[in-house]
C-alpha positions as CSV (number, residue, x, y, z in Angstrom):
1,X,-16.9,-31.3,16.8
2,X,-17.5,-31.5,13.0
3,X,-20.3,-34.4,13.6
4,X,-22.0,-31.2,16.0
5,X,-21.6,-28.7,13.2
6,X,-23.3,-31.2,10.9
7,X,-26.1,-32.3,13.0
8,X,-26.9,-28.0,14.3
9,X,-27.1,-27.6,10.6
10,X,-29.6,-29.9,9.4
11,X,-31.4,-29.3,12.4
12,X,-31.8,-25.2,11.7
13,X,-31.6,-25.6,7.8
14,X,-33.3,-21.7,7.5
15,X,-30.9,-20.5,10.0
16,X,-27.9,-21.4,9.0
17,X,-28.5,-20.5,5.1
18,X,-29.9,-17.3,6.7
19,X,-26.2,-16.9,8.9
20,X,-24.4,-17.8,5.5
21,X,-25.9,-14.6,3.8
22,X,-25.5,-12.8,6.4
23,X,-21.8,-13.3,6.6
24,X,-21.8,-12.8,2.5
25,X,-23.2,-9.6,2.9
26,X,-20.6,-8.7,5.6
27,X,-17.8,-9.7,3.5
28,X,-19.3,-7.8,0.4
29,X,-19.1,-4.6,2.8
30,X,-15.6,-5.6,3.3
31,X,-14.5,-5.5,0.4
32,X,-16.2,-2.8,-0.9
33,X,-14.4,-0.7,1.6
34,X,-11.4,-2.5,1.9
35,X,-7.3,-1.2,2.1
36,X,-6.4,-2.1,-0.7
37,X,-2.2,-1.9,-1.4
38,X,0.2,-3.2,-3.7
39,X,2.4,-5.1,-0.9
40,X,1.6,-5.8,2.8
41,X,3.6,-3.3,5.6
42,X,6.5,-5.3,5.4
43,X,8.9,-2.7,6.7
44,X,9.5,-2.2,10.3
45,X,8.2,1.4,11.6
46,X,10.8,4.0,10.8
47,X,11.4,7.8,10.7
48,X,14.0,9.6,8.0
49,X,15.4,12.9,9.4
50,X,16.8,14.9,6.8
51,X,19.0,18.1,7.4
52,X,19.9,20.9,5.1
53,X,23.6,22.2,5.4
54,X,24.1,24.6,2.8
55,X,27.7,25.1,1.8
56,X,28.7,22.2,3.4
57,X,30.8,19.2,2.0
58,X,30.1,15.6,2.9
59,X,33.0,15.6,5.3
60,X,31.6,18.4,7.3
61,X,28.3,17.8,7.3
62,X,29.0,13.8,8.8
63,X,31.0,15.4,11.9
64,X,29.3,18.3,12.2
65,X,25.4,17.4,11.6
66,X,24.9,13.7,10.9
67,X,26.8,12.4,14.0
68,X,25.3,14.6,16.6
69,X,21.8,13.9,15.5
70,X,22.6,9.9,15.6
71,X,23.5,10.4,19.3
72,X,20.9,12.1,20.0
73,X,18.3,9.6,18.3
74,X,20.0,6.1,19.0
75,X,18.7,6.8,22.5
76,X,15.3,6.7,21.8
77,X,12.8,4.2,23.3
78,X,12.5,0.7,21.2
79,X,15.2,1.7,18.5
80,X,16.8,-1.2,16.6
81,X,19.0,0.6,14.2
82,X,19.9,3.8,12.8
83,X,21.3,4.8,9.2
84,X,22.4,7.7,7.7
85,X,23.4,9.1,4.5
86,X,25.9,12.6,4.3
87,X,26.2,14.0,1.0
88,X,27.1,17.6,0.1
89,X,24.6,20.5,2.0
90,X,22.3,17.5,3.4
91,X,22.2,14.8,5.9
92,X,19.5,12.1,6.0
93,X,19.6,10.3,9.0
94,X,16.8,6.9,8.9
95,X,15.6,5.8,12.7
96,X,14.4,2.2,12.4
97,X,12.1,1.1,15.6
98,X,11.0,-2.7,16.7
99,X,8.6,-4.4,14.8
100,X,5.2,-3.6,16.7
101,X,5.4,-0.1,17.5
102,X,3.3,2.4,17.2
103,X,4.6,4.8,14.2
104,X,2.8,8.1,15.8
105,X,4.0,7.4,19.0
106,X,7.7,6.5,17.5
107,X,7.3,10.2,15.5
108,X,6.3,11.7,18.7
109,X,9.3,10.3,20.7
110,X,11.7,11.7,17.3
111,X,10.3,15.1,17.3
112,X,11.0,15.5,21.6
113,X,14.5,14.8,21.1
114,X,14.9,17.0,17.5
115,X,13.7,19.6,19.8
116,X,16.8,19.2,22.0
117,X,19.3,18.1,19.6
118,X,18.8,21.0,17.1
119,X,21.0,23.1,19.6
120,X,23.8,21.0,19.3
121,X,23.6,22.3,15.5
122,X,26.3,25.3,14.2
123,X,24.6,28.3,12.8
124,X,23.9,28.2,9.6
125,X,22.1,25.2,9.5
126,X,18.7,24.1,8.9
127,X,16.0,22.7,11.4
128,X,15.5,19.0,11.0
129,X,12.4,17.6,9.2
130,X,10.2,14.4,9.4
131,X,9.6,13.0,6.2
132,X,6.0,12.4,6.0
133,X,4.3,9.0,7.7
134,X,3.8,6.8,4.6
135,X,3.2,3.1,4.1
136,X,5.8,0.6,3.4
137,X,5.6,0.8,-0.8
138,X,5.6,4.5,-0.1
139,X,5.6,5.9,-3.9
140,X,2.2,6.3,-5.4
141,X,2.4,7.8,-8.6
142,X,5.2,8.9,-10.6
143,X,4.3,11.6,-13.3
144,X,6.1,14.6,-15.4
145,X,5.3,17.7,-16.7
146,X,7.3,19.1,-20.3
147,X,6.8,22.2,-22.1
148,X,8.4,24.0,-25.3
149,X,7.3,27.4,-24.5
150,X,7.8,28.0,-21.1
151,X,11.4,27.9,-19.6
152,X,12.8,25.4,-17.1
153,X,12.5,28.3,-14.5
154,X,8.8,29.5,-15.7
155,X,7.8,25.5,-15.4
156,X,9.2,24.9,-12.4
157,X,7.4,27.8,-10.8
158,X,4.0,26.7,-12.4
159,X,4.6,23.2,-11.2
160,X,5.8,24.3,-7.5
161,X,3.4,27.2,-6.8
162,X,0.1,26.2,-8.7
163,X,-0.1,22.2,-9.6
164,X,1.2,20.9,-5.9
165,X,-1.5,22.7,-3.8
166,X,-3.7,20.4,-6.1
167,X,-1.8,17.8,-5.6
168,X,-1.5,17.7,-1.8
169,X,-4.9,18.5,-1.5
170,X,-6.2,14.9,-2.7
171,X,-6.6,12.7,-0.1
172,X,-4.4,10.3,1.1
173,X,-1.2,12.1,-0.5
174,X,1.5,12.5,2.1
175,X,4.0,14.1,-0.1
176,X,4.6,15.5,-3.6
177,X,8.6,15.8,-4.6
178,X,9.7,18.0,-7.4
179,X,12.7,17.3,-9.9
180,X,14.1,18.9,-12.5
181,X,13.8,22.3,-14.0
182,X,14.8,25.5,-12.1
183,X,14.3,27.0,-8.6
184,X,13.8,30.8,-8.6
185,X,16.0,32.5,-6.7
186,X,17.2,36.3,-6.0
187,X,21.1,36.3,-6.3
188,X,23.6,38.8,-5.0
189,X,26.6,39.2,-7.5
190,X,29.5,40.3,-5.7
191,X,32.5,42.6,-6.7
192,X,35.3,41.6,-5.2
193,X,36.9,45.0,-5.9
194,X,33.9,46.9,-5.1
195,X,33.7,44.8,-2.3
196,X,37.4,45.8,-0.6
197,X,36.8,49.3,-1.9
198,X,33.8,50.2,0.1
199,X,36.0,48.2,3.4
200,X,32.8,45.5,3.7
201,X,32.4,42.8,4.7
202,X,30.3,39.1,3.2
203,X,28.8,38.7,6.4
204,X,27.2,42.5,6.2
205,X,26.1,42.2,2.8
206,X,24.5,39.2,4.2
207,X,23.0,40.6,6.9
208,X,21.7,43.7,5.1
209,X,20.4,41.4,2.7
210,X,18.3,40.0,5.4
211,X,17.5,42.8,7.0
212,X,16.0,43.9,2.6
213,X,14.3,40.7,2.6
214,X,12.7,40.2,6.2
215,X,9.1,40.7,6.2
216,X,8.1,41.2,10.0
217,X,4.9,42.6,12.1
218,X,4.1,46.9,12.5
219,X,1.8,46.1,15.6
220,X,-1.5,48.2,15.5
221,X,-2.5,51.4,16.3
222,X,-5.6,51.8,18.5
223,X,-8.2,54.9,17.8
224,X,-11.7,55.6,19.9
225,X,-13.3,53.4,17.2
226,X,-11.5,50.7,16.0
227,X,-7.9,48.9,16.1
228,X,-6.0,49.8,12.8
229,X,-3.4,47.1,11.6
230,X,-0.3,48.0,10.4
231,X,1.7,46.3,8.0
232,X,5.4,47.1,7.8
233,X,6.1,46.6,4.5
234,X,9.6,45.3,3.1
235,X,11.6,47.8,1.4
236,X,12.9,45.1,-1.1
237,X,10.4,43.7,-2.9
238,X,11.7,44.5,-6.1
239,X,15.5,44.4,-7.7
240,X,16.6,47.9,-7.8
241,X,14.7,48.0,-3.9
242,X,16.7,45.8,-2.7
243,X,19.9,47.4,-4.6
244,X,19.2,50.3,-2.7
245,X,19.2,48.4,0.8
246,X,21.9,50.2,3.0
247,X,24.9,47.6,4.1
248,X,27.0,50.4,6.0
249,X,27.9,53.5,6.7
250,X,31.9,54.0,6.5
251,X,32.9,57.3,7.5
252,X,29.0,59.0,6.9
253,X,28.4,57.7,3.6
254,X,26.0,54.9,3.1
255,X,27.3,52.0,1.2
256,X,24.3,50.3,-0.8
257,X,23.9,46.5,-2.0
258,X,24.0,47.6,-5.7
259,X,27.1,49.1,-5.2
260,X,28.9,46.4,-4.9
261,X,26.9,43.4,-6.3
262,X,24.5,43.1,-8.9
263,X,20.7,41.8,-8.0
264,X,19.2,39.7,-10.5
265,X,16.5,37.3,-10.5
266,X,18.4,33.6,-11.6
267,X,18.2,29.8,-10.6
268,X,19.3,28.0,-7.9
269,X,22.2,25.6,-8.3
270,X,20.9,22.5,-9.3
271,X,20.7,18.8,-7.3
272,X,19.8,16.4,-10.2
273,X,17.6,17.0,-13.1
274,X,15.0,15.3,-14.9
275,X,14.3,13.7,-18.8
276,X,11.0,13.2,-19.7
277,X,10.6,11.6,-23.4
278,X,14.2,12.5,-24.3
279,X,13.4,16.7,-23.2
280,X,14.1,17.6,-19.7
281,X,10.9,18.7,-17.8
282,X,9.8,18.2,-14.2
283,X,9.3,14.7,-12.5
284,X,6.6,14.6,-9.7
285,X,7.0,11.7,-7.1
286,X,4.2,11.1,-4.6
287,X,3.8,9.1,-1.4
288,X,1.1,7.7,-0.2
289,X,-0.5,8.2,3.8
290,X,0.0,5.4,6.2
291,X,-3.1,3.1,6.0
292,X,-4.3,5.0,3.2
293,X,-6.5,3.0,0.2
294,X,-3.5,3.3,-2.9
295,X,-6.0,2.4,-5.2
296,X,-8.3,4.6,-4.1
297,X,-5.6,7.6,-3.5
298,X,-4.4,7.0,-7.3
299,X,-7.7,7.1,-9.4
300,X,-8.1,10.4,-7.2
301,X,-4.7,12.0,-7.9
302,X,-5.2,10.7,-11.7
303,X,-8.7,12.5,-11.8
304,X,-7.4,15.8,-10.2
305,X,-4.3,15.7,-12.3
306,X,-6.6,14.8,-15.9
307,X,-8.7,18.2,-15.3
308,X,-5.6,20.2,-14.7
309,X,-3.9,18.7,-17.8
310,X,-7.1,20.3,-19.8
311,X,-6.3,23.7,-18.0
312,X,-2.2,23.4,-19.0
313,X,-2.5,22.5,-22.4
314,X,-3.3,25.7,-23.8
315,X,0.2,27.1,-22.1
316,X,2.4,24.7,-23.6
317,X,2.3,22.3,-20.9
318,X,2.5,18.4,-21.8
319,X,1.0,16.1,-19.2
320,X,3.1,12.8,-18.8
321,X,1.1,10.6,-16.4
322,X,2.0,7.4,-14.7
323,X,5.2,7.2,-15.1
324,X,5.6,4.4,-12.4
325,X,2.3,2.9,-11.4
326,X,2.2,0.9,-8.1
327,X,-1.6,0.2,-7.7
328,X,-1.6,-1.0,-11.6
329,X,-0.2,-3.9,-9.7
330,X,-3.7,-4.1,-7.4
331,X,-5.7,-3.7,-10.4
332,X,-3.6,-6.9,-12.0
333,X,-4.2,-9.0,-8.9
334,X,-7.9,-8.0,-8.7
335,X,-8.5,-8.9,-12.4
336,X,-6.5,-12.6,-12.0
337,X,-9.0,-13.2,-8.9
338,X,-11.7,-12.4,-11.0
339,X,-10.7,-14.5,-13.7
340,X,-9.9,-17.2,-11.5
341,X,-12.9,-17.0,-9.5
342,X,-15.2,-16.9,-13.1
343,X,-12.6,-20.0,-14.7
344,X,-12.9,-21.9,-11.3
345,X,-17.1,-21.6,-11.0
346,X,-16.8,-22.1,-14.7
347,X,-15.1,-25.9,-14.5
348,X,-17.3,-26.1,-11.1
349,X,-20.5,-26.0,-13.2
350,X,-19.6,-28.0,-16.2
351,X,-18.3,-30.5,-13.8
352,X,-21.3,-31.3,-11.6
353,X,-23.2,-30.9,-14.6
354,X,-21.8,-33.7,-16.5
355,X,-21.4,-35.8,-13.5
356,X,-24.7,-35.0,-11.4
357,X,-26.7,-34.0,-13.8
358,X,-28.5,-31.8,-11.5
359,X,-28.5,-27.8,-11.5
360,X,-29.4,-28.0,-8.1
361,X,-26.0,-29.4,-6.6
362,X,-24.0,-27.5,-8.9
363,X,-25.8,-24.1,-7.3
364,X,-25.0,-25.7,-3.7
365,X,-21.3,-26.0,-4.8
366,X,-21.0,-23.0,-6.4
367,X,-22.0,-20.9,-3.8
368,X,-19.4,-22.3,-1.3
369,X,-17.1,-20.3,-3.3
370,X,-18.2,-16.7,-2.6
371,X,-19.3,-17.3,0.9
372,X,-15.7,-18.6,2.1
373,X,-14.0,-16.1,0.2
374,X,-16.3,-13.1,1.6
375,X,-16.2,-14.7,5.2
376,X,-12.2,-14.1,4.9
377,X,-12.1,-10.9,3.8
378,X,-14.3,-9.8,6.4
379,X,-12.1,-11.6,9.1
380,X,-9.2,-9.9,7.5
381,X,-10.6,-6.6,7.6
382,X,-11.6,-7.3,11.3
383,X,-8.1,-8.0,11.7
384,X,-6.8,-4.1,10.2
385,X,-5.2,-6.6,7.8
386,X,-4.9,-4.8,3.5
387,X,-5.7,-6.8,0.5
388,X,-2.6,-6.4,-1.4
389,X,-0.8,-8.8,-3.8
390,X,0.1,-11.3,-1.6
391,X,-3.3,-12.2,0.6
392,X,-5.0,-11.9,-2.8
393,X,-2.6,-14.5,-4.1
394,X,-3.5,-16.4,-1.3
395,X,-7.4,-16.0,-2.1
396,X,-6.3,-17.4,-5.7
397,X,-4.4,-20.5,-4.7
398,X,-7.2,-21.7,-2.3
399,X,-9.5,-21.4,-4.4
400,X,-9.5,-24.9,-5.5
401,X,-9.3,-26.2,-1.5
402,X,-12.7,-24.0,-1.7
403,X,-14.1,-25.9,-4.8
404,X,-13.2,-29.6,-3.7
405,X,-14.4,-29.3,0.0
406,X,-18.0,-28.6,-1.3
407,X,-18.3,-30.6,-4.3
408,X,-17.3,-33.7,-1.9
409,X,-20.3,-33.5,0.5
410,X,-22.4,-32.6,-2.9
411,X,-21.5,-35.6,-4.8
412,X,-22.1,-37.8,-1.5
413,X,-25.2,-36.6,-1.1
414,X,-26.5,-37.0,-4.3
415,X,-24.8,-41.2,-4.4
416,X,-26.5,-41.9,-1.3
417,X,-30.0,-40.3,-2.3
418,X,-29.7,-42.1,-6.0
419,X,-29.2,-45.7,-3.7
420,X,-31.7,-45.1,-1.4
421,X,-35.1,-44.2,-3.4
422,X,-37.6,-41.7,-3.1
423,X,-39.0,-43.6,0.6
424,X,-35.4,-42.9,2.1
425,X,-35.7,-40.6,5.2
426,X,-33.9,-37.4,3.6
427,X,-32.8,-36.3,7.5
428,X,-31.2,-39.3,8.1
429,X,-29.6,-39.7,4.9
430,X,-27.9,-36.4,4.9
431,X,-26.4,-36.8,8.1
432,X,-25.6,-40.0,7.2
433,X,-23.9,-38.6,4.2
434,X,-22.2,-36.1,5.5
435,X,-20.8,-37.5,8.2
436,X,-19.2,-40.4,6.3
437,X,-16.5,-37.5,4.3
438,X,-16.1,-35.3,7.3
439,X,-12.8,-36.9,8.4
440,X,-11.7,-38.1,4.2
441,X,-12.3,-33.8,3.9
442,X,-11.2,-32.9,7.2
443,X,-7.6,-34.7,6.6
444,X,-7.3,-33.4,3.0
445,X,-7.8,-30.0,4.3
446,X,-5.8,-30.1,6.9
447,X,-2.9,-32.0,4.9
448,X,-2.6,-28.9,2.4
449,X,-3.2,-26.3,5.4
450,X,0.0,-27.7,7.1
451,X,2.0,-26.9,4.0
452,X,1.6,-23.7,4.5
453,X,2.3,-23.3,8.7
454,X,6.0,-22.9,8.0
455,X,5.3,-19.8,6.0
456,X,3.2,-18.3,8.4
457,X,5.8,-19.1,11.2
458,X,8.8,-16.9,9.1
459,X,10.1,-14.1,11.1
460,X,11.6,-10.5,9.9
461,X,11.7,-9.1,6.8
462,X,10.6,-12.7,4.5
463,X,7.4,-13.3,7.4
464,X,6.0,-9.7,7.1
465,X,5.9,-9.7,3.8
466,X,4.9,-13.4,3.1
467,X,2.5,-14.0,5.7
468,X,-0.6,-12.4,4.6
469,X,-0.4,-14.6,1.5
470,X,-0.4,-17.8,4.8
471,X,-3.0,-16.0,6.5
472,X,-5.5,-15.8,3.7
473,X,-4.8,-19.0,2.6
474,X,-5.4,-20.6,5.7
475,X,-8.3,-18.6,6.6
476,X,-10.2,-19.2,3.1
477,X,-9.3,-23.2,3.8
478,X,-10.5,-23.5,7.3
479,X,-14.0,-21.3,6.8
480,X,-14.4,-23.7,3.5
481,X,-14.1,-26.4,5.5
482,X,-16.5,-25.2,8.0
483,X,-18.7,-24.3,5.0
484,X,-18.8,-27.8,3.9
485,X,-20.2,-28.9,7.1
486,X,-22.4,-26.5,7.7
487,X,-23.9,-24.3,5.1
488,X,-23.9,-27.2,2.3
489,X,-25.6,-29.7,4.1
490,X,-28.5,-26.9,5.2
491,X,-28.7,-25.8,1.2
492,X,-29.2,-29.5,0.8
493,X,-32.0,-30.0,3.2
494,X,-33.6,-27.2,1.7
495,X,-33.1,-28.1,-2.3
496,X,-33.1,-31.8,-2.4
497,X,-35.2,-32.6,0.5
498,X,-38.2,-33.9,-2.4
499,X,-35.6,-34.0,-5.2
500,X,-35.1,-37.4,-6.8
501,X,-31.5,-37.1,-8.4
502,X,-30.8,-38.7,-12.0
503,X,-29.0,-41.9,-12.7
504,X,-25.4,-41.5,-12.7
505,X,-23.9,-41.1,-15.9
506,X,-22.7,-44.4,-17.6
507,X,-19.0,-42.5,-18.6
508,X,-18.7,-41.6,-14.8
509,X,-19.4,-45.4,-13.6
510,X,-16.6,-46.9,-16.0
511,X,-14.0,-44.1,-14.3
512,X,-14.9,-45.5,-10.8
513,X,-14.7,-49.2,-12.3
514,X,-11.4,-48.5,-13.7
515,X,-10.3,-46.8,-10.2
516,X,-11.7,-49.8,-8.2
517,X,-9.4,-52.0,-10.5
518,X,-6.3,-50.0,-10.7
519,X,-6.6,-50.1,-6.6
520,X,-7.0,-53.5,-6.5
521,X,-4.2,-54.2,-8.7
522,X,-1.8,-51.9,-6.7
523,X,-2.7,-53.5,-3.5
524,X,-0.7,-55.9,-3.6
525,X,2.9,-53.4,-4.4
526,X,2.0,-51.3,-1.8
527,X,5.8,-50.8,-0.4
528,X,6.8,-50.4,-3.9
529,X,4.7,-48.0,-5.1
530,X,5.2,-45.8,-2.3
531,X,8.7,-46.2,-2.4
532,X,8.3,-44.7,-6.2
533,X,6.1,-41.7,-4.5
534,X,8.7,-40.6,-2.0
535,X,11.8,-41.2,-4.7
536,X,9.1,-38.6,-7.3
537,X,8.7,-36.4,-4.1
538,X,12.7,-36.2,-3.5
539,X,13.4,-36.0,-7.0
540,X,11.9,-33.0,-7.9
């Protein structure tokens, strides 16, 4: 098969350098407009429910939210396990599903039997919510707002009401979390005495409290002309309104909220809190989509959040940004494959240099390197596969399986064209040449490629997150090795057809003289030498 893929090349030189470019160009695309993520979708599709119990301790809200919810979801289709977590006034329940599935179709399944298993439910209690669908790393950017004029209640509010619209607006955000600071609230203080005096009851001043607080539609009134809206307007809108909501009527006389509980305007009890710099302030967590670009979604959110920090300044406000950074993680992988890939054509050039002596094959194995690592990000985007940390490790280590199966056919080529002279029939000669390392690079290909099959054939947790770095390694070794045998010979049927190579360089004959001799001299020990290799191997 390789002896066809070297004679199809030299036989279409054009086309197959033409095909190369092609693919080049293809895998430029790719990554241009690649996923890029800091770790590949490692975890199996899930769901978190979480619950709101207010007033409830973590003993109640276990046997009275948590365990009814668990048997209504551990019945759902392709469900592996299910975890939950009660704590006081909230239950989070965590639905994990096969690897495999489909996570919309998993949500949908979730949200059909929520819609039944909300009735089970005492009164009092909140509807269940979905967290949003986000990828496996799941935070995007951490970042924290403090301020030393406005109060924890005033900061909160600005952060809550004005900055996360802004926030959820960029895409590819799934979900912005607030801590710290305050949560406005209107709070009912009651007299106990007042309270028993006026013979009411906590659940009417609730109820009346409602009733102050509801907002609901007038209908519309219809006239020859037009349909006029009207808007029934709550009569509690402001403190001493809603003091002056009616909770009874003992004996005639109407019994008002503010006469037996004071309305003020306060802050919500607090669930954890948030230090910023040694001064407490708000801390912002975001998520990121599922399949959404991180690096992409973070230079966004950084963007949108630098022209608001412009507009907060003047009001005190102090913008803390990345406070945890996932994609400065990407950005570190990108830059090491850059620098690898510069280092590695770097030592490529220098080396064929001093040993060719020719600019020509050093162009021939230099550009095996971008066309194998192009061709397997296009095949990896083909696949709905990210570039992340590990498949971009795997780009780095292969690199050098890239290098060595091109330089080989190179520095064949150029031995056999030096021994034959300029009347040598260049056809024959680079078939020739190429066909005597096929098998010598086939075998050293495949001998590192197997080292790698056991990571690609790890299951759970370890193979979902490991694999991409197999997969990407693999791919860029098997296209280099169809590289070699294709587009390398056709670049040298079309560069060294008429070329006459230089002599080979006198340092460069002693090193194969010395190699020759050191062989010879080992022949001999043969048992004993690779008893010593497998003892090194075992050793260490």
């Amino acid at each position: 098969m390789l002896a066809t893929i070297v004679r199809s090349s030299l036989a279409a030189p054009r086309i197959v350098t033409a095909l190369s470019l092609l693919v080049a160009l293809l895998g430029t695309g790719a990554l241009l407009g690649a996923r890029l993520d800091v770790f590949p979708d490692f975890a199996p599709p899930h769901v978190l429910v979480q619950v709101e119990a207010p007033g409830l301790d973590a003993t109640q809200v276990e046997s009275l939210v948590t365990r009814p919810l668990e048997d209504v979801l551990g019945g759902a289709e392709n469900v592996e396990a299910v975890r939950s977590t009660s704590s006081q006034g909230l239950a989070a329940i965590q639905v994990v599903f096969g690897r495999g599935s489909d996570p919309y179709l998993q949500r949908q399944v979730i949200s059909e039997r929520l819609g039944g298993g909300s009735a089970l439910l005492p009164p009092g209690i909140g509807p269940p919510q979905l967290s949003p669908l986000s990828s496996s790393m799941e935070y995007l950017l951490h970042f924290g707002f403090t301020s030393d004029r406005l109060s924890p209640l005033e900061l909160h509010d600005l952060v809550r009401w004005t900055l996360k619209p802004q926030i959820l607006a960029v895409p590819g955000v799934a979900q912005a979390q607030i801590f710290g600071g305050e949560s406005r609230e209107r709070q009912l203080w009651v007299d106990p005495v007042k309270l028993n005096a006026a013979g009411v009851t906590l659940e009417e001043l609730s109820e009346a409290a409602r009733r102050a607080t509801l907002i609901s539609g007038g209908g519309y009134l219809e006239t020859a002309v037009q349909r006029l809206v009207l808007r029934a307007q709550a009569p509690a809108e402001s403190l001493s309104a809603l003091g002056q909501a009616v909770v009874a009527t003992p004996a005639g006389v109407p019994v008002r909220i503010g006469d037996i509980a004071q309305v003020r305007d306060g802050a919500a009890p607090r669930f954890g809190d948030a230090m910023i710099g040694g001064h407490p302030g708000i801390l912002v967590e975001t998520s990121t989509q599922y399949g959404a670009n991180t690096l992409e979604v973070t230079r966004g959110l950084e963007h949108r959040l630098e022209i608001l920090a412009t507009q907060l300044a003047p009001r005190g406000v102090r913008y803390h940004p990345a406070l945890l950074r996932p994609a400065s993680f990407i950005e570190s992988a990108i830059a090491k494959l850059r620098n690898s890939l510069l280092v590695g054509a770097a030592l490529v050039v220098v080396l064929l240099l001093l040993t060719l002596r020719d600019w020509r094959g050093a162009l021939i194995s230099f550009g095996a390197i971008p066309v194998s690592l192009l061709a397997t990000i296009w095949i990896l985007g083909l696949g709905g596969l990210s570039l992340n940390t590990m498949s971009l490790g795997g780009l780095v280590v292969a690199l050098g399986v890239v290098v060595d199966d091109a330089v080989i056919d190179v520095e064949n080529i150029t031995r056999r064209r030096r021994a034959a002279g300029a009347s040598a029939d260049m056809r024959s000669l680079l078939l020739e040449a190429s066909l005597e390392v096929r098998r010598p690079v086939f075998y050293a290909t495949a001998a590192v490629a197997v080292a790698f099959l056991p990571i690609l054939m790890l299951s759970g947790l370890q193979g979902a997150f490991f694999r991409p770095l197999a997969t990407a390694f693999l791919l860029a070794v098997g296209l280099s090795l169809l590289v070699a045998m294709s587009a390398t010979p056709a670049l040298c049927a079309l560069l060294m057809r008429r070329h006459q190579p230089r002599a080979e360089p006198a340092w460069l004959g002693s090193c194969k003289r010395w190699q020759r001799s050191a062989i010879t001299g080992l022949e001999p020990r043969a048992a004993p030498v690779l008893v010593g290799v497998v003892l090194s191997g075992v050793a260490g």
